[in-house]
N, C-alpha and C positions, 0 to 999 in steps of 0.2 A: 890666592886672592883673599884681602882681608877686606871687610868692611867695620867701620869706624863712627863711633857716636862721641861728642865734644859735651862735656857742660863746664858753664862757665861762669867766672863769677859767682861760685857756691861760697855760703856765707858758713863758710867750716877752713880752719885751719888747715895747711895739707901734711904737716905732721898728724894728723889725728885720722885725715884721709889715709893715708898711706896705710894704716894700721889695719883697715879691711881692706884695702886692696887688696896686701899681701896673703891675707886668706883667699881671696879668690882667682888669684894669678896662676894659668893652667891649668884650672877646671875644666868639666862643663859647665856647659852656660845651666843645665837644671841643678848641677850641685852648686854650682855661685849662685845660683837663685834661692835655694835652700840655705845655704850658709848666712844670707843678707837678710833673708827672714828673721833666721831665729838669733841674729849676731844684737846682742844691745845696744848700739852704737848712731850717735847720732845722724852719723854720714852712711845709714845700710839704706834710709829713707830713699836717697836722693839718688845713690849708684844704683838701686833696685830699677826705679826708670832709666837711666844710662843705658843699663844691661838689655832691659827690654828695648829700647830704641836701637841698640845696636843689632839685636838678633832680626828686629824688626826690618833694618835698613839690609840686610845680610840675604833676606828672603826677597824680600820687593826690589832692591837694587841690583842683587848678584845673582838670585836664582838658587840659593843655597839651601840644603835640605837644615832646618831649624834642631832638629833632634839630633846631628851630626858635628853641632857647632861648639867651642870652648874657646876660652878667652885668652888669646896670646899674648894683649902685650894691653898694659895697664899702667898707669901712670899718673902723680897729682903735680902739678909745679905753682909754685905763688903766682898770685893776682895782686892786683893792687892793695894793699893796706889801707883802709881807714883809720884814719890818728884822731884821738877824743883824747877831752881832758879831764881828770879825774879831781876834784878839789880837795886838797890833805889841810893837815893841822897848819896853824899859824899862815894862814892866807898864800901858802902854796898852794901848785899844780902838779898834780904828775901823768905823764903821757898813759893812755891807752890806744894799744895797736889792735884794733881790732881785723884778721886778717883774711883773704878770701883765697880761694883756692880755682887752678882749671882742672879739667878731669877727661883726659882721654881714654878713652876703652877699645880694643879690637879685638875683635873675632875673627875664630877663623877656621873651616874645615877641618876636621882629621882626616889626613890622608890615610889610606888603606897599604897595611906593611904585608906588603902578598910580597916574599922572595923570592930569590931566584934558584931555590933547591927545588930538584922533582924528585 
């Protein structure tokens, strides 16, 4: 069972998201929580509430023990672009993309690797 937190419309590129993702892509959620802390990055702001909403909805929606939980699957994809205009020399324009990002997170148990040797 995974449980799952969305944010959307974050005013951060998801090339630039992706780059802390990947730091905290199958952790636990206390070492992603610690890595988002101390990461410099402007996108550690925004996934630090993701992360806690998602552990959040893991415990109240699923029943799930919170200290046994880490992040399986992570993910940034484009949102809409906003397009501005930039005024250059000689009474030109040049485009600016200003671009937004969505941001799925899930959690999810560790299962317990008890085998089948006695």
């Amino acid at each position: 069972m995974e449980a799952t937190a969305r944010l959307k419309f974050i005013r951060i590129s998801p090339r630039k998201v992706k780059i802390v993702l990947d730091l905290i892509r199958g952790r636990k959620t206390t070492e992603a929580m610690a890595i988002l802390k101390h990461t410099p990055k402007a996108a550690c702001e925004d996934l630090k509430k993701l992360l806690k909403s998602a552990v959040a909805n893991a415990e109240n929606n699923f029943n799930m023990d919170s200290s046994n939980l880490y992040v399986s699957t992570c993910f940034a994809t484009p949102g809409p672009t906003l397009k501005r205009i930039r005024p250059v020399s000689k009474g030109r324009a040049h485009r600016i993309f200003k671009r937004t990002s969505h941001v799925t997170l899930k959690v999810r148990e560790i299962e317990n690797q008890e085998g089948g040797k006695s």
